[in-house]
N, CA, C and O atoms as a GROMACS GRO file, in nm:
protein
  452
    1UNK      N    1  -2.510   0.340  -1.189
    1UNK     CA    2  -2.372   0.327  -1.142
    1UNK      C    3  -2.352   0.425  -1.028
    1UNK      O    4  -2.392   0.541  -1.027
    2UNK      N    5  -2.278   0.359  -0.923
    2UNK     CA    6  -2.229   0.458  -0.812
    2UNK      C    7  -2.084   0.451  -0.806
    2UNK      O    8  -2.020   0.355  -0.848
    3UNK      N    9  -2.041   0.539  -0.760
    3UNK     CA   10  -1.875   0.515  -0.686
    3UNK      C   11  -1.895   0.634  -0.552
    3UNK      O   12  -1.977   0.715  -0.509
    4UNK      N   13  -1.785   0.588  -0.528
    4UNK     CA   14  -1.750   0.612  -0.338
    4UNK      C   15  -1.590   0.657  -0.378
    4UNK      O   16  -1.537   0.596  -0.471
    5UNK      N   17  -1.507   0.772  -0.303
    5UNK     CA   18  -1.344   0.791  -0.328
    5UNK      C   19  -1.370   0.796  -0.152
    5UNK      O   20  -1.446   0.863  -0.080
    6UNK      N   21  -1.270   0.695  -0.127
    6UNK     CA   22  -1.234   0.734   0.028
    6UNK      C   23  -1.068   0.721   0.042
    6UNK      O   24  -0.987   0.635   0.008
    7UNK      N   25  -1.060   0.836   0.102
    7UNK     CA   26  -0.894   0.842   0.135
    7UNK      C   27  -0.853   0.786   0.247
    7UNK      O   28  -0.903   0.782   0.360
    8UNK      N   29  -0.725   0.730   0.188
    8UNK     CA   30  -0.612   0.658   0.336
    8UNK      C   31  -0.488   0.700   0.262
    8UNK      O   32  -0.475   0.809   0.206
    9UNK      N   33  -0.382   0.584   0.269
    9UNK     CA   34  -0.248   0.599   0.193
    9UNK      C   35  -0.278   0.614   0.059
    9UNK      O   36  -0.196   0.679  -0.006
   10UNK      N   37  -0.388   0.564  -0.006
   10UNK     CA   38  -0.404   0.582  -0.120
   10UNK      C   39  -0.587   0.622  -0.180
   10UNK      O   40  -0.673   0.596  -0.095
   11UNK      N   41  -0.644   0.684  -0.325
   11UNK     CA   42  -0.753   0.699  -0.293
   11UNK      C   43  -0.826   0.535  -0.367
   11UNK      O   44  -0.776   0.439  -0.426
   12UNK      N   45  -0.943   0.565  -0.331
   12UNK     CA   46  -0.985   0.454  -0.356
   12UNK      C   47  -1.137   0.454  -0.448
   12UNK      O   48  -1.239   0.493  -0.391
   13UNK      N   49  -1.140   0.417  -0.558
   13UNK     CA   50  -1.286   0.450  -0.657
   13UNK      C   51  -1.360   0.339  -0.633
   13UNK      O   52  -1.302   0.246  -0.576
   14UNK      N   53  -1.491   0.324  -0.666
   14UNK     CA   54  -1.578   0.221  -0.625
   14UNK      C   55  -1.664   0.199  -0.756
   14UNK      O   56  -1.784   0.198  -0.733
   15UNK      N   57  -1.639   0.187  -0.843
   15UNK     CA   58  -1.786   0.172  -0.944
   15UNK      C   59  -1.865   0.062  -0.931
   15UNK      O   60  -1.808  -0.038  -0.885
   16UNK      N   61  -2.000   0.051  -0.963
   16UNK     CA   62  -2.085  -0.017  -0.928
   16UNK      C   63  -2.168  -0.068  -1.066
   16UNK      O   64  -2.147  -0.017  -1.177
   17UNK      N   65  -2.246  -0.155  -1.046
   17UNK     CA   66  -2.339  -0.221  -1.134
   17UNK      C   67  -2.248  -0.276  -1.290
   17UNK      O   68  -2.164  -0.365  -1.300
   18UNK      N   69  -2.294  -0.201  -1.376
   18UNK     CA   70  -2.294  -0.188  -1.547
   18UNK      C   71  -2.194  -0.080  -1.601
   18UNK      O   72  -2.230   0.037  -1.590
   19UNK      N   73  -2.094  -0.102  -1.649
   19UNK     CA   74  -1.964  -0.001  -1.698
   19UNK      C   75  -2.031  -0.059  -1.872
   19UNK      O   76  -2.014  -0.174  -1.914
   20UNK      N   77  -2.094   0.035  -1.936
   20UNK     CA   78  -2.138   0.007  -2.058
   20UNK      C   79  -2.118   0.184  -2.097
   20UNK      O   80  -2.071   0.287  -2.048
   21UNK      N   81  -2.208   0.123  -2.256
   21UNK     CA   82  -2.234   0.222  -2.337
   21UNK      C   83  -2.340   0.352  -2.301
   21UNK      O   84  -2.350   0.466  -2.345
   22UNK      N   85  -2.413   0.269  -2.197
   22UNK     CA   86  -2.554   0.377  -2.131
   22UNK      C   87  -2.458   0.474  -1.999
   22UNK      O   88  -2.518   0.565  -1.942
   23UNK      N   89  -2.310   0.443  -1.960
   23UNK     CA   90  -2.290   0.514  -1.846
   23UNK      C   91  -2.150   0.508  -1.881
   23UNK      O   92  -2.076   0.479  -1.787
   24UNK      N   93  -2.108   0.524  -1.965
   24UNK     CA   94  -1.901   0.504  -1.956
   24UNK      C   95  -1.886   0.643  -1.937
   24UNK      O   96  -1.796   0.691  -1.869
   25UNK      N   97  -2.008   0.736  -2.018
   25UNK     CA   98  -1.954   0.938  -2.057
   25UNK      C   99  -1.911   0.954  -1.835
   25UNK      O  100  -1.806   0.984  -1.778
   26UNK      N  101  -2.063   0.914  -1.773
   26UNK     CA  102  -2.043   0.956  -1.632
   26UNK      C  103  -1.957   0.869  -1.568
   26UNK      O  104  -1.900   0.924  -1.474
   27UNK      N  105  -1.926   0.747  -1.586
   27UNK     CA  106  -1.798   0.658  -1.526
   27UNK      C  107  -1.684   0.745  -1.541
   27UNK      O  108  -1.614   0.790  -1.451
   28UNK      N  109  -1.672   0.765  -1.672
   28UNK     CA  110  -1.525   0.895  -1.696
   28UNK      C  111  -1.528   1.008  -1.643
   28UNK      O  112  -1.420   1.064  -1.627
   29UNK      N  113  -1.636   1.066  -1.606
   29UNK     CA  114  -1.679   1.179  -1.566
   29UNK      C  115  -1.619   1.201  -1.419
   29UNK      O  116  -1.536   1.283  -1.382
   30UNK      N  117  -1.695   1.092  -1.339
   30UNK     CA  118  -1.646   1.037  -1.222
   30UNK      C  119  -1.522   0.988  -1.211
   30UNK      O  120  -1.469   1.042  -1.114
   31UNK      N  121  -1.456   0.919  -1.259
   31UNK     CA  122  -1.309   0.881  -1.215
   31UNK      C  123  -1.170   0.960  -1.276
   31UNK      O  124  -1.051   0.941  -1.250
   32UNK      N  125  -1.240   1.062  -1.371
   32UNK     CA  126  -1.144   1.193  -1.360
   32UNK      C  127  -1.163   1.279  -1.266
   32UNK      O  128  -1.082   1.371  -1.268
   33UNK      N  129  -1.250   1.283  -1.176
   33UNK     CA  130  -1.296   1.393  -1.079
   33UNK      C  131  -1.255   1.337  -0.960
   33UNK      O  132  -1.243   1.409  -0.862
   34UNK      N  133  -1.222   1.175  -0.953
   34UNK     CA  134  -1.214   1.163  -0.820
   34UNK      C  135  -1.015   1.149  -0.840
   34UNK      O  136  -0.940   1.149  -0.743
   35UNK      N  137  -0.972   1.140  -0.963
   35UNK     CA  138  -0.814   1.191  -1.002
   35UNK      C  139  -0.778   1.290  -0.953
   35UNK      O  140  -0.669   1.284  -0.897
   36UNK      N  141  -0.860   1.437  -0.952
   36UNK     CA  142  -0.830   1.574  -0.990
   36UNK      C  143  -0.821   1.582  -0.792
   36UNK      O  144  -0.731   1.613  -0.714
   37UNK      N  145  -0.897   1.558  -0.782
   37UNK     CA  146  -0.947   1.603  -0.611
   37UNK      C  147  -0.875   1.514  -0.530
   37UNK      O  148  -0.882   1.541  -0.410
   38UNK      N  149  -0.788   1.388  -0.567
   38UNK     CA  150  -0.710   1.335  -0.435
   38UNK      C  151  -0.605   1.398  -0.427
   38UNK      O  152  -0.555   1.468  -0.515
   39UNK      N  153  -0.558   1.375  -0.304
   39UNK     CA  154  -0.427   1.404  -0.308
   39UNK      C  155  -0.329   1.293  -0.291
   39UNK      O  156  -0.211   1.319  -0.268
   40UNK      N  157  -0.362   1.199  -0.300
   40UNK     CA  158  -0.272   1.076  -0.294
   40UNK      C  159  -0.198   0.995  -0.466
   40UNK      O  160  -0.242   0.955  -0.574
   41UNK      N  161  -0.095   1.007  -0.412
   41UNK     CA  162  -0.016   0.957  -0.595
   41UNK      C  163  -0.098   0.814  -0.628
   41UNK      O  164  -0.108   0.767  -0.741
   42UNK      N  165  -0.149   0.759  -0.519
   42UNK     CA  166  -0.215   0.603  -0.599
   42UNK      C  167  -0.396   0.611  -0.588
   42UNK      O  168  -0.468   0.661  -0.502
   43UNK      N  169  -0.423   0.552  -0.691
   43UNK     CA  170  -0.585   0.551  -0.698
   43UNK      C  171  -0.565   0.391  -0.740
   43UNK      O  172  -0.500   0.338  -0.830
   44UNK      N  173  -0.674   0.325  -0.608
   44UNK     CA  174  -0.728   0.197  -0.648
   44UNK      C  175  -0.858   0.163  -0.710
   44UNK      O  176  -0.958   0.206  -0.653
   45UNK      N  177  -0.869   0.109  -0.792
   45UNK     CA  178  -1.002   0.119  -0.858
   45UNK      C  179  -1.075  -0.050  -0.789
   45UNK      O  180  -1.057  -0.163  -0.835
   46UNK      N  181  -1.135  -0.018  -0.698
   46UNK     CA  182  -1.169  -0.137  -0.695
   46UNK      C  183  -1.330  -0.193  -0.771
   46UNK      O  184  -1.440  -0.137  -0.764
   47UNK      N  185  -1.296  -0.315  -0.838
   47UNK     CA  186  -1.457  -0.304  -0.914
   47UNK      C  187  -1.479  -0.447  -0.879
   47UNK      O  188  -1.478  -0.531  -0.969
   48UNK      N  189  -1.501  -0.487  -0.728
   48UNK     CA  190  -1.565  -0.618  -0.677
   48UNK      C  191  -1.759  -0.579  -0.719
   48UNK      O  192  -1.842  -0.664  -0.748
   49UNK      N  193  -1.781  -0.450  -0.709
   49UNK     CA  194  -1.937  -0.459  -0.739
   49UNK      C  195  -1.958  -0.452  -0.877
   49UNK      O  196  -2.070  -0.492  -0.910
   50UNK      N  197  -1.878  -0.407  -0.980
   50UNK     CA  198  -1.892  -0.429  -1.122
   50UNK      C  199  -1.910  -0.543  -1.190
   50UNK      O  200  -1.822  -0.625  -1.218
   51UNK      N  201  -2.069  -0.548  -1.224
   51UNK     CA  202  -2.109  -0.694  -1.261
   51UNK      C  203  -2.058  -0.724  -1.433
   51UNK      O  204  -2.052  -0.830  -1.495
   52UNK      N  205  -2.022  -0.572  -1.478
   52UNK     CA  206  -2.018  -0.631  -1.642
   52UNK      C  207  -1.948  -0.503  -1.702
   52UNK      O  208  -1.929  -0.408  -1.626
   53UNK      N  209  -1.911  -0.495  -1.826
   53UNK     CA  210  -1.782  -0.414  -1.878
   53UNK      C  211  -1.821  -0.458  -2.013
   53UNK      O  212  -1.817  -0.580  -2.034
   54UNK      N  213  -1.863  -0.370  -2.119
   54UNK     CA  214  -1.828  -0.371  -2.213
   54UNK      C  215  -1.724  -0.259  -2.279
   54UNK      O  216  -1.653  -0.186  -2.209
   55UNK      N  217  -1.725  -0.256  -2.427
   55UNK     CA  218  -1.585  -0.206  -2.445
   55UNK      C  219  -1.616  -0.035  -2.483
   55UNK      O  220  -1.522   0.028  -2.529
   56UNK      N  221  -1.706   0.012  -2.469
   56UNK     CA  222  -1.776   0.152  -2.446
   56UNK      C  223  -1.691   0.162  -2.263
   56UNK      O  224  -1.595   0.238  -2.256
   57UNK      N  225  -1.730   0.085  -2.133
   57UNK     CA  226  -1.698   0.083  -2.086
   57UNK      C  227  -1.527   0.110  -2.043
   57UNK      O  228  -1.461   0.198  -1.988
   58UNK      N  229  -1.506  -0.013  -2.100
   58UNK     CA  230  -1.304  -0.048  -2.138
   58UNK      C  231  -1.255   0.068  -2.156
   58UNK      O  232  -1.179   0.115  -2.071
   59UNK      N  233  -1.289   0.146  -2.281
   59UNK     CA  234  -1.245   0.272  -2.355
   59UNK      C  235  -1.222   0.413  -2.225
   59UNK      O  236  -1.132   0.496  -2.230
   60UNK      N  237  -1.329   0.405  -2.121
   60UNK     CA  238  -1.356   0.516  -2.042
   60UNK      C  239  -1.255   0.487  -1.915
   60UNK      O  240  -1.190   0.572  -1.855
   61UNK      N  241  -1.259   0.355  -1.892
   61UNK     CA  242  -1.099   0.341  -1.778
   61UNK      C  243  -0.982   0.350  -1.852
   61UNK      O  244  -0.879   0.376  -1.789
   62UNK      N  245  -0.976   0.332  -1.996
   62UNK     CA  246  -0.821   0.392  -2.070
   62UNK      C  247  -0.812   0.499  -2.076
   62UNK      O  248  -0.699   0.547  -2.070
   63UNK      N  249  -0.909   0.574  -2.088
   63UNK     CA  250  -0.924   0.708  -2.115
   63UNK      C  251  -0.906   0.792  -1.950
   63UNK      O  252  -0.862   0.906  -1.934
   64UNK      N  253  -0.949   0.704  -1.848
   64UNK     CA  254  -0.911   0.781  -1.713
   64UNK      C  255  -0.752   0.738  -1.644
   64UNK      O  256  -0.680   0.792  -1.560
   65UNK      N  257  -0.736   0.584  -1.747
   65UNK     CA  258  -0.585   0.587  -1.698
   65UNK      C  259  -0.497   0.690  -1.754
   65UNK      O  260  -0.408   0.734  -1.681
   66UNK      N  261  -0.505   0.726  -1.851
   66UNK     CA  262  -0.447   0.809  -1.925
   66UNK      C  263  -0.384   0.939  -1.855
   66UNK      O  264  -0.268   0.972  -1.829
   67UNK      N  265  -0.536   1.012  -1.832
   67UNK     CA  266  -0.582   1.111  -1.772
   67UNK      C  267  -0.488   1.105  -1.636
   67UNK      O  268  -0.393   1.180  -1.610
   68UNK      N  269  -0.543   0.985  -1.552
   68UNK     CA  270  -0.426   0.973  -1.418
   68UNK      C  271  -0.265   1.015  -1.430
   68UNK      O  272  -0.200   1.100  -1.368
   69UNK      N  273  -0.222   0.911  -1.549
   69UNK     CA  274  -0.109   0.931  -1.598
   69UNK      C  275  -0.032   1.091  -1.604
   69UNK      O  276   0.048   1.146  -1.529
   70UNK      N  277  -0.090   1.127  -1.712
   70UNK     CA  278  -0.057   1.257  -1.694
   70UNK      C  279  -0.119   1.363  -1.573
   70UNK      O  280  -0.101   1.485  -1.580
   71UNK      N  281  -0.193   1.300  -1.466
   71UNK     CA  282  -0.172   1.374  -1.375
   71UNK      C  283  -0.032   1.299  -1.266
   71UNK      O  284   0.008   1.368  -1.172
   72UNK      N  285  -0.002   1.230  -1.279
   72UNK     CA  286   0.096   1.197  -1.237
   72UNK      C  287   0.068   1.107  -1.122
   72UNK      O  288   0.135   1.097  -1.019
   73UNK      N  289  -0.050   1.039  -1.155
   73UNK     CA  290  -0.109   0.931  -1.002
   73UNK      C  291  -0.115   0.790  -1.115
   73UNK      O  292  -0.150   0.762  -1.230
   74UNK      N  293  -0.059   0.731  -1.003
   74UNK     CA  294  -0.028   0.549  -1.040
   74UNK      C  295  -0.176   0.511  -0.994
   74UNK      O  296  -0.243   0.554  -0.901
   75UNK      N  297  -0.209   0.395  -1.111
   75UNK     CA  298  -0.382   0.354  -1.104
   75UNK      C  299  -0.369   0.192  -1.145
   75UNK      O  300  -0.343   0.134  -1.250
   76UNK      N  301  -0.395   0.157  -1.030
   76UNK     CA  302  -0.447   0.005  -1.005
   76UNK      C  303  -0.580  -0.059  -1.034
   76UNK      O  304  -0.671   0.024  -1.042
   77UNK      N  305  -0.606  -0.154  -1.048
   77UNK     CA  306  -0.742  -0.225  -1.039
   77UNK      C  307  -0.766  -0.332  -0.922
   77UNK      O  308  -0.661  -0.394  -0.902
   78UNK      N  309  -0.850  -0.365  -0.856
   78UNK     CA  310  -0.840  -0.495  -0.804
   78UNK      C  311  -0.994  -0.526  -0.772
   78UNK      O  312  -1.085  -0.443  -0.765
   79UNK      N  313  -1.000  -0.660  -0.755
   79UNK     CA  314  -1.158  -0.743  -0.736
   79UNK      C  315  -1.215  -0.750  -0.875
   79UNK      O  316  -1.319  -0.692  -0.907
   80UNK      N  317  -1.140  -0.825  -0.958
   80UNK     CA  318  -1.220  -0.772  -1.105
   80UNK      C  319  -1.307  -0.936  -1.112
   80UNK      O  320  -1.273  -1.048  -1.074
   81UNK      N  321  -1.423  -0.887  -1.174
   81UNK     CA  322  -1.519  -0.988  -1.187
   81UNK      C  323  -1.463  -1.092  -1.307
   81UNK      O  324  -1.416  -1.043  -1.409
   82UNK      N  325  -1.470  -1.232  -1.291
   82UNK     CA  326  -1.379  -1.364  -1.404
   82UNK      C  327  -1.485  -1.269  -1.517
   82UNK      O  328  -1.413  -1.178  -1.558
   83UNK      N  329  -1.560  -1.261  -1.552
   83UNK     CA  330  -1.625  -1.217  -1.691
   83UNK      C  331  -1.530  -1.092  -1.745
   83UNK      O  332  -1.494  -1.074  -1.862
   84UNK      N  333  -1.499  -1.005  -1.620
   84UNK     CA  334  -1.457  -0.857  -1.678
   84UNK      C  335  -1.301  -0.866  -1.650
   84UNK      O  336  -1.246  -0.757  -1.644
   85UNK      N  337  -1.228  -0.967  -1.634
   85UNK     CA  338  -1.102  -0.981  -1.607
   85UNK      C  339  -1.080  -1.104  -1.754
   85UNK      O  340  -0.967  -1.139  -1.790
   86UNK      N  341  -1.194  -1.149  -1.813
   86UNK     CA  342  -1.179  -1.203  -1.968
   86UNK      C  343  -1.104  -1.067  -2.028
   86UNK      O  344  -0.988  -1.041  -2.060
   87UNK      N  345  -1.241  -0.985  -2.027
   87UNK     CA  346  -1.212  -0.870  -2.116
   87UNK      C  347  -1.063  -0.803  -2.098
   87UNK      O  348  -1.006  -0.792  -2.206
   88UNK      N  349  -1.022  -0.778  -2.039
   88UNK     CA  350  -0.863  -0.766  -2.002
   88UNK      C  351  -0.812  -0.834  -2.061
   88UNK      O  352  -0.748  -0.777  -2.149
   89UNK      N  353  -0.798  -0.997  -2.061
   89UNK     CA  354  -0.688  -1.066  -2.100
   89UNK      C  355  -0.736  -1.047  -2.243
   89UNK      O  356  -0.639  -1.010  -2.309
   90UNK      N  357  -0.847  -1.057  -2.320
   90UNK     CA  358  -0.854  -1.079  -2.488
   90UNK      C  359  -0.798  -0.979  -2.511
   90UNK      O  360  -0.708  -0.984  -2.594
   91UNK      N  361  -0.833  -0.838  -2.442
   91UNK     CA  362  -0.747  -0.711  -2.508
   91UNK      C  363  -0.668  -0.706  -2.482
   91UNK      O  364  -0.623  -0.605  -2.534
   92UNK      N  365  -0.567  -0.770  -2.402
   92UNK     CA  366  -0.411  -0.756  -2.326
   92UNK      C  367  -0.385  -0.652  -2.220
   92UNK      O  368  -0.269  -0.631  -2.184
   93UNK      N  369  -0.482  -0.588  -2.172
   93UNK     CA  370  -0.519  -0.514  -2.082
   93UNK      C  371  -0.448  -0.543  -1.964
   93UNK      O  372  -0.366  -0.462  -1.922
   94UNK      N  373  -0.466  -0.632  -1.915
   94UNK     CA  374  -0.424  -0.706  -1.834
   94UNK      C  375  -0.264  -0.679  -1.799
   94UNK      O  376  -0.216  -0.676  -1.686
   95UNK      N  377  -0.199  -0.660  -1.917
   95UNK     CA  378  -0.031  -0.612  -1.940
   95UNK      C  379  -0.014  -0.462  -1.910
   95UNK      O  380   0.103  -0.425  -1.898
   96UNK      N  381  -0.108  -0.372  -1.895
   96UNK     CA  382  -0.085  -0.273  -1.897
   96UNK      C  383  -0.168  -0.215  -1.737
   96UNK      O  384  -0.098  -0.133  -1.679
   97UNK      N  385  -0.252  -0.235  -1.692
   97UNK     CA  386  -0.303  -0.245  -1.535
   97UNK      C  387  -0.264  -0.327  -1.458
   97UNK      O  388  -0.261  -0.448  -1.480
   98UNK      N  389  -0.228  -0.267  -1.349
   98UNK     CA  390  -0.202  -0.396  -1.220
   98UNK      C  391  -0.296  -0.384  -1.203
   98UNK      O  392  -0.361  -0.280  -1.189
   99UNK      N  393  -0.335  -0.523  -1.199
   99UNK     CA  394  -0.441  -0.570  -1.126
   99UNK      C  395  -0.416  -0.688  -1.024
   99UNK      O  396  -0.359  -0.797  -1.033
  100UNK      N  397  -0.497  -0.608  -0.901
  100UNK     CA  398  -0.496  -0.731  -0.794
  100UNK      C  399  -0.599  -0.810  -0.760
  100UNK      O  400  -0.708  -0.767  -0.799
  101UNK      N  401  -0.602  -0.904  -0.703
  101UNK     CA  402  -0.685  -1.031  -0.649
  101UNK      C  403  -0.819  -0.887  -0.528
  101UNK      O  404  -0.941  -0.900  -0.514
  102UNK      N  405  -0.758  -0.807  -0.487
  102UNK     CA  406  -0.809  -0.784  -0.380
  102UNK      C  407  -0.776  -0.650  -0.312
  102UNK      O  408  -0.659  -0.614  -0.328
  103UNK      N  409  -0.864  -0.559  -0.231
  103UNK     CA  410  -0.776  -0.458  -0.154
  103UNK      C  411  -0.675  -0.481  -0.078
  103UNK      O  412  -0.582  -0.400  -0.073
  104UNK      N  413  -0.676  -0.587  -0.012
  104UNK     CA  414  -0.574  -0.637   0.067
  104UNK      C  415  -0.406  -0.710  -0.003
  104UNK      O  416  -0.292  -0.734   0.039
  105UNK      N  417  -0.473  -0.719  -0.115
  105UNK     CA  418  -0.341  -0.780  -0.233
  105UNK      C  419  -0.245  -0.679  -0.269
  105UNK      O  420  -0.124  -0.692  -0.287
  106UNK      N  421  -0.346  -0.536  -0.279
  106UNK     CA  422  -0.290  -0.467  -0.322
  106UNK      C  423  -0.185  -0.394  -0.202
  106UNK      O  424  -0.064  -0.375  -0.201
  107UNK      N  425  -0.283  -0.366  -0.112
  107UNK     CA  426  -0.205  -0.317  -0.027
  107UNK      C  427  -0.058  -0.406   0.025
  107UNK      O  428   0.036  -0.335   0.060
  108UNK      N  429  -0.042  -0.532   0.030
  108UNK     CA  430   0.083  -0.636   0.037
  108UNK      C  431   0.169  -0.596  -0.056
  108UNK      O  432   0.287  -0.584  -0.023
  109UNK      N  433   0.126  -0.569  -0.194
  109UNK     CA  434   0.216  -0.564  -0.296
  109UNK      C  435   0.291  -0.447  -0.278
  109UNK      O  436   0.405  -0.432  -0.234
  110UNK      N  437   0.172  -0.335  -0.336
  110UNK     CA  438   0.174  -0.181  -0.391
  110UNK      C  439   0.237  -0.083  -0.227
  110UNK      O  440   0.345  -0.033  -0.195
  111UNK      N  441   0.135  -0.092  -0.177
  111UNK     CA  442   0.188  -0.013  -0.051
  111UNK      C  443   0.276  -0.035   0.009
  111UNK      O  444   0.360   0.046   0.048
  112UNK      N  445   0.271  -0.172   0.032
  112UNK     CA  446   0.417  -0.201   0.134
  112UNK      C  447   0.532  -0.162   0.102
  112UNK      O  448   0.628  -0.122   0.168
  113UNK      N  449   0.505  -0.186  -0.058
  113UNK     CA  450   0.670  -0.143  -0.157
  113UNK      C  451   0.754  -0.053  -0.118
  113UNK      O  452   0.855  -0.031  -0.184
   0.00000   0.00000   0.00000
């Protein structure tokens, strides 16, 4: 797994490959660190390269929304793969993340606001 944080109006996380049980400890690891160090109130998580998500996985983006939360930064999703945007809707996930179609969705929606 890789991620990338690049700053504009908002920061932006990148995870890559497999969000499982072999990498959720450093996924969390990573997307509380890239929380702590922006300075922007919104973090987009975009996971167009995230091929798969299990719920070892799931657990470590609740656990960094959380984390966001009480740092006081609003946390989006967008580009979610139809397999890993299932997993959302069976858990209702889906109700509790915005999630967008896209970086560009988001930015129409979220930023422009």
């Amino acid at each position: 797994m890789n991620s990338n944080l690049l700053n504009r109006e908002f920061a932006t996380f990148q995870p890559q490959g497999y969000l499982s049980a072999a990498n959720a400890k450093e996924f969390l690891q990573q997307l509380t660190e890239a929380v702590e160090t922006s300075n922007n109130p919104s973090i987009l998580i975009d996971m167009k390269e995230v091929e798969f998500m299990d719920s070892a996985g799931l657990m470590a983006l609740i656990e960094g929304f959380r984390f966001a939360q009480e740092m006081k930064r609003n946390v989006s999703i967008c580009s979610v793969a139809p397999s890993v945007r299932m997993l959302f809707e069976l858990t209702q996930l889906d109700n509790v993340f915005n999630i967008f179609d896209s970086q560009d969705s988001f930015v129409a929606e979220a930023v422009a606001a």
